[in-house]
N, C-alpha and C positions, 0 to 999 in steps of 0.2 A: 316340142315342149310338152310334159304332161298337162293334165286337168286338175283342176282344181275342185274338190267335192268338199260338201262339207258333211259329215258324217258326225253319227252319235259316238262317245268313246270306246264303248264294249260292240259295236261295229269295227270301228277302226283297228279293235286290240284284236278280233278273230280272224281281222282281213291282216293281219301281222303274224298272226298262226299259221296263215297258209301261203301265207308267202316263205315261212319258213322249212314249208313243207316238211312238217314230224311227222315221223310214223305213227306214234302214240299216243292219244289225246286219253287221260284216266281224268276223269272230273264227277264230282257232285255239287249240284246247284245251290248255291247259298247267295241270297243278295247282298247284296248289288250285284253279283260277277255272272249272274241266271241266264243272262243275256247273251254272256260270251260262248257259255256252253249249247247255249239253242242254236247261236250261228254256227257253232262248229259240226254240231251233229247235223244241219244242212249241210255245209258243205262236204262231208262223208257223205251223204246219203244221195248226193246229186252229183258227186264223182269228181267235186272240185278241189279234193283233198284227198288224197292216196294214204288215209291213216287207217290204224284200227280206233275206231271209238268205244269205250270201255267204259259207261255208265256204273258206275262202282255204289258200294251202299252206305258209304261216310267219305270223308275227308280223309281219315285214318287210309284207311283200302284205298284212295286217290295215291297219295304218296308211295304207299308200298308196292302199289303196281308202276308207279313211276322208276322207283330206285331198281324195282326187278328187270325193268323193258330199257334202262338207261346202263344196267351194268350188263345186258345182253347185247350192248351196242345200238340199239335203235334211239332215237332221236326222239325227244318225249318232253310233253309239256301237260301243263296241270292248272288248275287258276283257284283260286278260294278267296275267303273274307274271313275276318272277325272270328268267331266260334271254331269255323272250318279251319283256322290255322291255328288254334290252341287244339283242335283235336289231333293236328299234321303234327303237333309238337316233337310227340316223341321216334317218328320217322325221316322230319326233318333234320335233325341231325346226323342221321346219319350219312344224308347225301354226300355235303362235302368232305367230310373222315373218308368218303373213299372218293373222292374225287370226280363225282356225276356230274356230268352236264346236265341238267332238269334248267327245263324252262317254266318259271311258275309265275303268271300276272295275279297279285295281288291288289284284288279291289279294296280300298283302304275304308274301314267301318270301326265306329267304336268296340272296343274288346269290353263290355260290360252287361252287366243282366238287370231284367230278365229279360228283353226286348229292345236294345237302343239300335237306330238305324243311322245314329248322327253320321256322319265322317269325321276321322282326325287318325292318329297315326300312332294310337295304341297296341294295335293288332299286329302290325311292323315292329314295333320299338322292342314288343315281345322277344324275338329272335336276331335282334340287331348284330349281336356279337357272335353267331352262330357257325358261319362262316359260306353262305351265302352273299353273293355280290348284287348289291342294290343298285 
């Protein structure tokens, strides 16, 4: 029978990344999700994860490195919040027009300025009809 741990959630979401073993992790740090990306680039770095990790310079270049490494066949995942997926906007679409598997954990933050850190489900509802599967 497994074990029972109790674990933080952006713990449990990077130990879900590697269990899924992607080749591809393209991420830039935005909070809340800062956390997921520190653990993954541990686990690249300590060999527990067989990816390229790809530290990109926006959210913008997160996606477009995704849709490039996911239509070359590699298995590829991404994570953002809030701001970071109103700037993915205009790349997110195009994943599902062609048909990409991307794996992207959305940490759910209010989508407003100049600084709200609330949680709620603004930054999702954005791209609701998009044609990504929630």
């Amino acid at each position: 029978m497994g074990k029972r741990v109790g674990i933080e959630g952006s713990i449990a979401a990077s130990e879900a990344v590697r269990l899924a073993n992607v080749d591809v992790v393209a991420a830039y740090p935005i909070t809340p999700q800062t956390h997921i990306v520190e653990h993954l680039s541990e686990f690249v770095n300590d060999g527990e994860l067989d990816a390229e990790f790809i530290p990109v310079e926006s959210e913008h270049s997160a996606m477009s490195v995704c849709v490039g490494s996911s239509a070359a066949g590699a298995r590829t995942f991404t994570c953002t919040s809030s701001q970071g997926l109103a700037l993915m906007n205009e790349i997110v679409y195009i994943a599902p027009v062609l048909r990409l598997p991307i794996m992207m954990i959305l940490a759910n933050r209010s989508l407003s300025g100049p600084l709200s850190i609330w949680n709620d489900h603004s930054d999702v509802m954005s791209i609701r009809d998009c044609g990504w599967i929630q």
